[in-house]
N, C-alpha and C positions, 0 to 999 in steps of 0.2 A: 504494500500500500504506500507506502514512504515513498519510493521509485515512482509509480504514478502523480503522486503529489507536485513530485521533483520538475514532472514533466506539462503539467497544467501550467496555462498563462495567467500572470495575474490578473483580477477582476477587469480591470479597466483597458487592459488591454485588450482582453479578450469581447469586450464590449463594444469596443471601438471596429474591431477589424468587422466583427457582422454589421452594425451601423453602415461601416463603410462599403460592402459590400451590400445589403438593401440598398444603399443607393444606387450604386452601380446598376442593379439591378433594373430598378426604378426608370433610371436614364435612358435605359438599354432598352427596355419595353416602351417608351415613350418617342425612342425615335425610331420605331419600325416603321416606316411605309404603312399610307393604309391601303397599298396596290399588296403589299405581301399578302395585307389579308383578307382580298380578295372584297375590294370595296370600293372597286373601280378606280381609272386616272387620275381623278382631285386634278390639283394644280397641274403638275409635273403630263398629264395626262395632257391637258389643253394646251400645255406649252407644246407639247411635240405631238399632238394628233394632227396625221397627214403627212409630217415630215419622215422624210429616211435619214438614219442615221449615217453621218459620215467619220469614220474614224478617224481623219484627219491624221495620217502617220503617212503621206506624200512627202515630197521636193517637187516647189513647184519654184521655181525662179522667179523672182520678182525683187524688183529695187536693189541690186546686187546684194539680197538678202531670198532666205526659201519660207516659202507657208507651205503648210503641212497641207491644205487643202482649197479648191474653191468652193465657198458656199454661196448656193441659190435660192429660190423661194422654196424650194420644195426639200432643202436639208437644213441637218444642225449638226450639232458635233458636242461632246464633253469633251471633261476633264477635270483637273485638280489644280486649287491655288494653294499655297503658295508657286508661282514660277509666270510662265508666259505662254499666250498661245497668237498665231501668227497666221492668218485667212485671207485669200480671195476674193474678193466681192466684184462680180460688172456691174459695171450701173452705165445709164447713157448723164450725158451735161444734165447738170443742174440737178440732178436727183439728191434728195436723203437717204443716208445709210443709217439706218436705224440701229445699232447694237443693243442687244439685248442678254441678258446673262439671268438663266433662272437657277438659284441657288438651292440646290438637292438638299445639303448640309451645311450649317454655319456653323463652324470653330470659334471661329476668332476672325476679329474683323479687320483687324490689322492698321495702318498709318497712311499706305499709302496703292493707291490703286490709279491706272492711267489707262486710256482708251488714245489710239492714235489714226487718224484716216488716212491718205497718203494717196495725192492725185497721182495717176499714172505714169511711171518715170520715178517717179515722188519728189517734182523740183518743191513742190509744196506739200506740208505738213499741219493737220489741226488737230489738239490736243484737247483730253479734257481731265484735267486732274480731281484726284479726289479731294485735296489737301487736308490727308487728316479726318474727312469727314467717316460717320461708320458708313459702310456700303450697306449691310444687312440691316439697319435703321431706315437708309433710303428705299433701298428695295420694298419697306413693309410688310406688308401683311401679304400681298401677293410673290413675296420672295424673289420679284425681276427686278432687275436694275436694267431698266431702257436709258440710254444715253445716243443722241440722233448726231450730225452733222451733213451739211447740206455741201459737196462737193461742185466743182465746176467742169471738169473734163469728160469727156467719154472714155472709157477701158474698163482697164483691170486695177482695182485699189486693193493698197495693204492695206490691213485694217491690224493693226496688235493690240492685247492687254496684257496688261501686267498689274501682277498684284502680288501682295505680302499676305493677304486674308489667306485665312487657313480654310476652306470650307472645296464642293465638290460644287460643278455647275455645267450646266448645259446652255449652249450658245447659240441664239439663229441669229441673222443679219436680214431684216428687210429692208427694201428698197424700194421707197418712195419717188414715183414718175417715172416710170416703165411703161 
């Protein structure tokens, strides 16, 4: 019995560790999808109902830099911030490219988050910074961050983001005056 004793946590710790794990728990069952549980699209459904998914894992040459893919009305693509992701968009003159970023998961919202257009060639570039602002705040309760720019040329534009947020996100680009 002494040897069993030996081997018992004290009260408090051993109160601590289940606490800490009902949360886990807790967390864990609160962020399942409610498509796992079989309770239709929600959000994430209307974000990409209609679209094909593009894995976005190309080289496609552009601006002596590569996007990993072009995206059209009819695609999107994920992935994971923190890092960068880098697309294709055509548009004809004068159109808006709409960026849109539907956030699956949010971490952490991070400091600093940047969206970049980049006319054809890319002698011109238009920026739109977060400065610090939360993105997952902006986005609200519909979990999109729409951020638009109205371009001047016809082609192929870069479009990059970048961001320090910790969270997973799926991306379409529309384009306004087609």
């Amino acid at each position: 019995m002494k040897g069993a004793r030996n081997r018992r946590r004290p009260h408090g710790v051993a109160e601590r560790s289940r606490r800490r794990l009902r949360e886990r728990l807790h967390y864990l069952l609160l962020s399942i999808p409610l498509t796992a549980l079989g309770c239709g699209g929600g959000a994430f459904g209307n974000f990409t109902d209609g679209l094909d998914l593009d894995r976005c894992d190309g080289t496609f040459p552009v601006c002596e830099s590569t996007a990993g893919c072009v995206l059209t009305e009819t695609t999107y693509t994920e992935g994971e911030f923190p890092g960068q992701r880098q697309v294709i968009v055509n548009a004809p003159a004068g159109a808006v490219l709409n960026v849109e970023l539907f956030f699956v998961e949010q971490n952490a919202a991070g400091l600093d988050t940047e969206i970049r257009w980049h006319e054809p060639g890319c002698f011109e570039t238009y920026r739109w910074l977060s400065d610090g602002e939360d993105v997952f705040r902006r986005a609200g309760e519909s979990r999109v961050l729409a951020v638009s720019q109205q371009v001047r040329e016809p082609g192929d534009h870069l479009v990059e983001i970048f961001s320090d947020a910790v969270a997973t996100y799926r991306l379409r680009v529309r384009v306004d005056g087609l």
